[in-house]
N, CA, C and O atoms as CSV, one atom per row, in Angstrom:
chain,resi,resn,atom,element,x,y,z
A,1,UNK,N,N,-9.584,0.638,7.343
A,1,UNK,CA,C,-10.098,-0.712,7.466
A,1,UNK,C,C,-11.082,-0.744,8.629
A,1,UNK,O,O,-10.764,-0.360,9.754
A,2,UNK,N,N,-12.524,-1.305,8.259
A,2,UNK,CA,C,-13.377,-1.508,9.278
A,2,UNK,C,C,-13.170,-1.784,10.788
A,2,UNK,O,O,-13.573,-1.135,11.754
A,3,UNK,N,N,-12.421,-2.940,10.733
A,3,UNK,CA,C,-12.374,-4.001,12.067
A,3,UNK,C,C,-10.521,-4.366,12.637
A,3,UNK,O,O,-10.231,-5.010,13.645
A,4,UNK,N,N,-9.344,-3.624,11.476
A,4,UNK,CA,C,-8.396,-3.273,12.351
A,4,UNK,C,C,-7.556,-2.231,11.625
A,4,UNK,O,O,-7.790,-1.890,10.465
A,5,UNK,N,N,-6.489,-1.705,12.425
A,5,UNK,CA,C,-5.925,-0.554,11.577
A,5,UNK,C,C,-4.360,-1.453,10.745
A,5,UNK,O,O,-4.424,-2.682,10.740
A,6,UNK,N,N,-3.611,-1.066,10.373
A,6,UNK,CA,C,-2.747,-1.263,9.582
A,6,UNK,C,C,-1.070,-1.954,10.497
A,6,UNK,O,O,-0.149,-2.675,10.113
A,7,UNK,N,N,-1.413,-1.191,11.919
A,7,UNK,CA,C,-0.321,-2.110,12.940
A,7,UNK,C,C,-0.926,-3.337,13.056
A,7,UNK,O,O,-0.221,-4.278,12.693
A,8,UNK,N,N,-2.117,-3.624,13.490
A,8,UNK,CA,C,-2.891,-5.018,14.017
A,8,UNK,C,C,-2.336,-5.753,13.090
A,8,UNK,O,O,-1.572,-6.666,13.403
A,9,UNK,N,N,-2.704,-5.403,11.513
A,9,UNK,CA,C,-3.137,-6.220,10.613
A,9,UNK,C,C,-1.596,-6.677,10.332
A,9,UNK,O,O,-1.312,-7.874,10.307
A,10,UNK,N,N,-0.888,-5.945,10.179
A,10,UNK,CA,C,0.661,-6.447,9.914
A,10,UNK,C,C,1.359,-7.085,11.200
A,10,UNK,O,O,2.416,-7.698,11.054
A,11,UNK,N,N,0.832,-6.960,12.335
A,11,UNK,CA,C,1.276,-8.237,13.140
A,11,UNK,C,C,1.117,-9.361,13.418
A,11,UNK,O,O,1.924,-10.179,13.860
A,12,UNK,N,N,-0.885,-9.546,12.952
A,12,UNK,CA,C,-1.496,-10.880,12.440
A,12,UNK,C,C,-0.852,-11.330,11.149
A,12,UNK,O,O,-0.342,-12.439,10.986
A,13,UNK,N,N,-0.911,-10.520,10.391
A,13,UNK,CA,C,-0.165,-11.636,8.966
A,13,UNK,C,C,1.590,-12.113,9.219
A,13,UNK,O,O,2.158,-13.138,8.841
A,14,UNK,N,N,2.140,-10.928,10.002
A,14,UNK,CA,C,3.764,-11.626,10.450
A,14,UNK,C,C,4.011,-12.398,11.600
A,14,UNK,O,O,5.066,-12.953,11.908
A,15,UNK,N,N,2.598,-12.379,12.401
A,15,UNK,CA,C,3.053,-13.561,13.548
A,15,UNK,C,C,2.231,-15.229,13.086
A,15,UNK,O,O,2.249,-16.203,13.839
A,16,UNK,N,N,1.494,-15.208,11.558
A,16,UNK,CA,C,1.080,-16.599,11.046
A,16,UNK,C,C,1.958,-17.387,10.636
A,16,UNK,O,O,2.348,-16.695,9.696
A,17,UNK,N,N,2.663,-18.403,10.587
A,17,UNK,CA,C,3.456,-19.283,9.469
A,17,UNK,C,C,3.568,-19.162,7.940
A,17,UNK,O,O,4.480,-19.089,7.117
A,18,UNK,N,N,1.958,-19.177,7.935
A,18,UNK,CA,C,1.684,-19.692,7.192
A,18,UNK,C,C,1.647,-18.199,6.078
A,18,UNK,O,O,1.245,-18.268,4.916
A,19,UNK,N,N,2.166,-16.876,6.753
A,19,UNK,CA,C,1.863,-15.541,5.653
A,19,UNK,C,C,3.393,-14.942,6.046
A,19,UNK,O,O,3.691,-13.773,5.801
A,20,UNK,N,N,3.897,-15.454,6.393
A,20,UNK,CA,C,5.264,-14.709,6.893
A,20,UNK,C,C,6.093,-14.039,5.890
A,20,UNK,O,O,6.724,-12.984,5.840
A,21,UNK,N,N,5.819,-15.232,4.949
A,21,UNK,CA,C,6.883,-14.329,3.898
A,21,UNK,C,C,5.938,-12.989,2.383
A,21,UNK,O,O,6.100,-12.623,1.219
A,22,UNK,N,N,5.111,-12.811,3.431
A,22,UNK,CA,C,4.368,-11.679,2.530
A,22,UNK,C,C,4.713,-10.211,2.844
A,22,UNK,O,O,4.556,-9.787,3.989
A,23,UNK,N,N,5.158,-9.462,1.904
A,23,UNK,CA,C,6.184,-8.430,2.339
A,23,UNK,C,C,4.827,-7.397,2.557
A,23,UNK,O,O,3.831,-7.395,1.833
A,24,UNK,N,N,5.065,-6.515,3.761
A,24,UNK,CA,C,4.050,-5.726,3.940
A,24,UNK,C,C,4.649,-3.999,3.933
A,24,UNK,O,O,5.418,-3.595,4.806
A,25,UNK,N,N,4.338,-3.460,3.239
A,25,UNK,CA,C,4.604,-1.825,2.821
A,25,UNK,C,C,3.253,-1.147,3.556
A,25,UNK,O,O,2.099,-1.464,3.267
A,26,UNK,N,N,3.707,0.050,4.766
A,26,UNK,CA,C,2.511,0.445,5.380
A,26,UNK,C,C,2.583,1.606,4.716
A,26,UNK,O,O,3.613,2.266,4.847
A,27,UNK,N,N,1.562,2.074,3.908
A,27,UNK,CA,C,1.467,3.767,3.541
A,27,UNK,C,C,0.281,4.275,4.364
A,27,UNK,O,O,-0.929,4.055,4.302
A,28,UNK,N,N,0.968,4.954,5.075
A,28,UNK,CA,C,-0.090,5.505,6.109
A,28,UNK,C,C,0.341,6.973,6.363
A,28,UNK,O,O,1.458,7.392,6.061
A,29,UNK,N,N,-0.951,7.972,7.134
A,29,UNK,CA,C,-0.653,9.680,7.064
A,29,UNK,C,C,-0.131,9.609,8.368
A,29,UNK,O,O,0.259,10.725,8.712
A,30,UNK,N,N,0.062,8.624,9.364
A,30,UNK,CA,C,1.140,8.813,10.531
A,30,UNK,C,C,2.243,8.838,10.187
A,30,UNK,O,O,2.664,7.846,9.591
A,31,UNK,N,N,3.380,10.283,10.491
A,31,UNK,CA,C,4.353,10.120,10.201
A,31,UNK,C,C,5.566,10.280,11.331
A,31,UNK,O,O,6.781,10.443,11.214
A,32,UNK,N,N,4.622,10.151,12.553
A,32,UNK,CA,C,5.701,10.326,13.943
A,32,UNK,C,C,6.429,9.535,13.789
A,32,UNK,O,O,6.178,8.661,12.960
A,33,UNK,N,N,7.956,9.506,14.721
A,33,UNK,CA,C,9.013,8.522,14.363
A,33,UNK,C,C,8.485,7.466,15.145
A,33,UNK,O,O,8.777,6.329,14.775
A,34,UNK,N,N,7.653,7.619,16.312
A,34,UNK,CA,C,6.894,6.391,17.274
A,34,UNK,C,C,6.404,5.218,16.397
A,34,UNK,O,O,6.663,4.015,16.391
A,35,UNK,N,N,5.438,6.170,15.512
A,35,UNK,CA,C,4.489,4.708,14.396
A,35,UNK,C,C,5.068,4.080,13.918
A,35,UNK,O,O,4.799,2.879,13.958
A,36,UNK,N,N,6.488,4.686,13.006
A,36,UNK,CA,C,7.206,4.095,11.975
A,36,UNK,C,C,7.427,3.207,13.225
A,36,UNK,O,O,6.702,2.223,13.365
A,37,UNK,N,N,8.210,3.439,13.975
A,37,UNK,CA,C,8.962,2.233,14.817
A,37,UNK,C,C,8.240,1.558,15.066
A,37,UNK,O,O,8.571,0.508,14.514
A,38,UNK,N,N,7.127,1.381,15.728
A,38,UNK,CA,C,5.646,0.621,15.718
A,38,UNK,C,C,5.234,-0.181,14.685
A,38,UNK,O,O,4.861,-1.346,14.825
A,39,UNK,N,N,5.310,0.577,13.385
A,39,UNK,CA,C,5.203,-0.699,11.991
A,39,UNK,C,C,5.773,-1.341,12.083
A,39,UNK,O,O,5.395,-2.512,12.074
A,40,UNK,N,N,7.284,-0.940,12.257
A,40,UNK,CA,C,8.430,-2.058,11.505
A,40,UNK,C,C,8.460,-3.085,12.974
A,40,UNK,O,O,8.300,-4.304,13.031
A,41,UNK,N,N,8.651,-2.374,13.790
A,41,UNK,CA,C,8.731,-3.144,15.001
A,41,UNK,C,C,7.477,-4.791,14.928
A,41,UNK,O,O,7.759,-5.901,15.377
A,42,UNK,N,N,6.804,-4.587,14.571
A,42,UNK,CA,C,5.579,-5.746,14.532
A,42,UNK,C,C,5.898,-6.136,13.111
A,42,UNK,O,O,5.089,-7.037,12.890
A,43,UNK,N,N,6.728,-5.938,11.864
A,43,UNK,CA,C,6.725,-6.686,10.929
A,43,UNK,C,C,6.467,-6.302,9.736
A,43,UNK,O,O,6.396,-7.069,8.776
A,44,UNK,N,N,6.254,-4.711,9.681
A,44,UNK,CA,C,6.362,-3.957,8.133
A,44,UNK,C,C,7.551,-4.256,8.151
A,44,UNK,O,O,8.381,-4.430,9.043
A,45,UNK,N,N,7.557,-4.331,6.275
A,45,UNK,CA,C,8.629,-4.167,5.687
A,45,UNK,C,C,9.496,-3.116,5.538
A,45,UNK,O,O,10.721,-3.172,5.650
A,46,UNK,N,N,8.712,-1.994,5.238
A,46,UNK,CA,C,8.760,-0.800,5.288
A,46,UNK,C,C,7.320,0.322,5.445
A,46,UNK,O,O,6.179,0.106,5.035
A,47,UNK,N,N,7.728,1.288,6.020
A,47,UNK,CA,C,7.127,2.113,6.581
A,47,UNK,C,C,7.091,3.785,5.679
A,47,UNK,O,O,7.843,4.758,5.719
A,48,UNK,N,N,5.825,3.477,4.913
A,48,UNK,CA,C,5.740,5.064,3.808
A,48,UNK,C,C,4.916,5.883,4.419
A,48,UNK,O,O,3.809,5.485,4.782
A,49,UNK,N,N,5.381,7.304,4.651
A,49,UNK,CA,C,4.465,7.973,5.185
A,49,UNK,C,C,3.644,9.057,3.510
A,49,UNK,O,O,4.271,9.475,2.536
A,50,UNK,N,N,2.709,9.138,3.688
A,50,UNK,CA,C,1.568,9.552,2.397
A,50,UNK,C,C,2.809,10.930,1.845
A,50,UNK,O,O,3.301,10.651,0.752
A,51,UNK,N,N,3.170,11.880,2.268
A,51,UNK,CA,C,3.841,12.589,1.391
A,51,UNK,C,C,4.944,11.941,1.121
A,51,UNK,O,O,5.720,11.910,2.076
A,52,UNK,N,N,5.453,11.186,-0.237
A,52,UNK,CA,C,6.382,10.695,-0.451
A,52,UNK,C,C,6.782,10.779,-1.607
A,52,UNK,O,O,5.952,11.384,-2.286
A,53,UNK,N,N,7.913,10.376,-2.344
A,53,UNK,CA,C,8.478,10.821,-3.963
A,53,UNK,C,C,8.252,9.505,-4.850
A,53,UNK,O,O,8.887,8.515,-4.487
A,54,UNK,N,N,7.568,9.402,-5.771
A,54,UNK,CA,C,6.819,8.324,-6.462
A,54,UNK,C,C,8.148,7.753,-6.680
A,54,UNK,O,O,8.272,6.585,-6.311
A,55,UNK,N,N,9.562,8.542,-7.398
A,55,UNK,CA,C,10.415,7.738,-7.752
A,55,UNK,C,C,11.502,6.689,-6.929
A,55,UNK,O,O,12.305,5.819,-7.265
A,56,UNK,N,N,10.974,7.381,-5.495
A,56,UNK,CA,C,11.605,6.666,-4.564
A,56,UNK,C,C,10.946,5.647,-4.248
A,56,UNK,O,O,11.656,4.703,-3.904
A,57,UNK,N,N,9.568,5.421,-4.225
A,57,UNK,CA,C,8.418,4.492,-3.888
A,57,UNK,C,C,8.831,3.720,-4.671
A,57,UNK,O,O,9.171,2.669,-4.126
A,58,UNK,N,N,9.020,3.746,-6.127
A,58,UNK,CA,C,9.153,2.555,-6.910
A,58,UNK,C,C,10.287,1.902,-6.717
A,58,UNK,O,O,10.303,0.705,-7.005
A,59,UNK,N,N,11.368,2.472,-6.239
A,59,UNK,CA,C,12.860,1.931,-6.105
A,59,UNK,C,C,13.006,1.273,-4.286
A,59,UNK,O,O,14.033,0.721,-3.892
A,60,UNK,N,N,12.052,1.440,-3.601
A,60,UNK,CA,C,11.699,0.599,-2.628
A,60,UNK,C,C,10.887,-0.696,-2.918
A,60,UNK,O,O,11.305,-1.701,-2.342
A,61,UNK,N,N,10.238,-0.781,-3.392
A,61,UNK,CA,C,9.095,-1.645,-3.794
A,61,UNK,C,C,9.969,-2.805,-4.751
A,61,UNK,O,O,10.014,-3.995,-4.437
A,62,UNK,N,N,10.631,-2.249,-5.940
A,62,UNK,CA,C,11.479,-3.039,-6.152
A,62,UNK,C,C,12.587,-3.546,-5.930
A,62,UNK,O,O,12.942,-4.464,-6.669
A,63,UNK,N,N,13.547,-3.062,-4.747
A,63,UNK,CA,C,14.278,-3.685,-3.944
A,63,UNK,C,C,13.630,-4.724,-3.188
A,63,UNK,O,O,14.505,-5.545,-2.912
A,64,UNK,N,N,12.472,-5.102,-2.700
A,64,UNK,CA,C,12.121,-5.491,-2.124
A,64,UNK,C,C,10.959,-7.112,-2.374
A,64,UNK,O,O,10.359,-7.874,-1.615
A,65,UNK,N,N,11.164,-6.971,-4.028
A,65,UNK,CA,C,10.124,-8.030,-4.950
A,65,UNK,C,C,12.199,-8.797,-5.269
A,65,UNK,O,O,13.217,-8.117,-5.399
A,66,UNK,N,N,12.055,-10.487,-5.292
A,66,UNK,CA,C,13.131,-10.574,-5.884
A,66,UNK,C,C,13.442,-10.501,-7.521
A,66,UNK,O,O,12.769,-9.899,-8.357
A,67,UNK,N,N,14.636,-11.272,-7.739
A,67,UNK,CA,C,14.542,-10.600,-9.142
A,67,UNK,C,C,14.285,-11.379,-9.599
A,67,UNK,O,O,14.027,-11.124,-10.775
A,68,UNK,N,N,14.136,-12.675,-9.274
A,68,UNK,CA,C,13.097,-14.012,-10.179
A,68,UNK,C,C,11.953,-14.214,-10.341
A,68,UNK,O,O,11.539,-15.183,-10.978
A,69,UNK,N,N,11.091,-13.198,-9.710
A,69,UNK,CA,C,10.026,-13.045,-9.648
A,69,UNK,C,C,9.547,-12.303,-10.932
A,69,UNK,O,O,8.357,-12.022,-11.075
């Protein structure tokens, strides 16, 4: 992203009112345990680092949509 990286941006949309309940999934190639804690810490939902198992991706993603949706 041009103008912020993926921590900024998920602490502006979780510290608004008005976007709070927008679930944010960071897939990013940082995979130190620092960043992860750094995502979630400011308001990821969860924290994917780029090598990951598609079948697990999907079974996060949908834990995480409710089921009335």
């Amino acid at each position: 992203m041009p103008h912020m990286d993926s921590i900024a941006m998920s602490e502006k949309i979780k510290s608004d009112l008005r976007s709070t309940q927008i679930l944010i999934n960071l897939l990013t190639a940082k995979t130190g345990e620092s960043s992860q804690i750094e995502g979630l810490n400011v308001g990821a939902d969860d924290y994917i680092s780029i090598l990951f198992n598609v079948k697990i991706l999907k079974s996060r993603v949908h834990k995480l949509i409710p089921s009335w949706m």
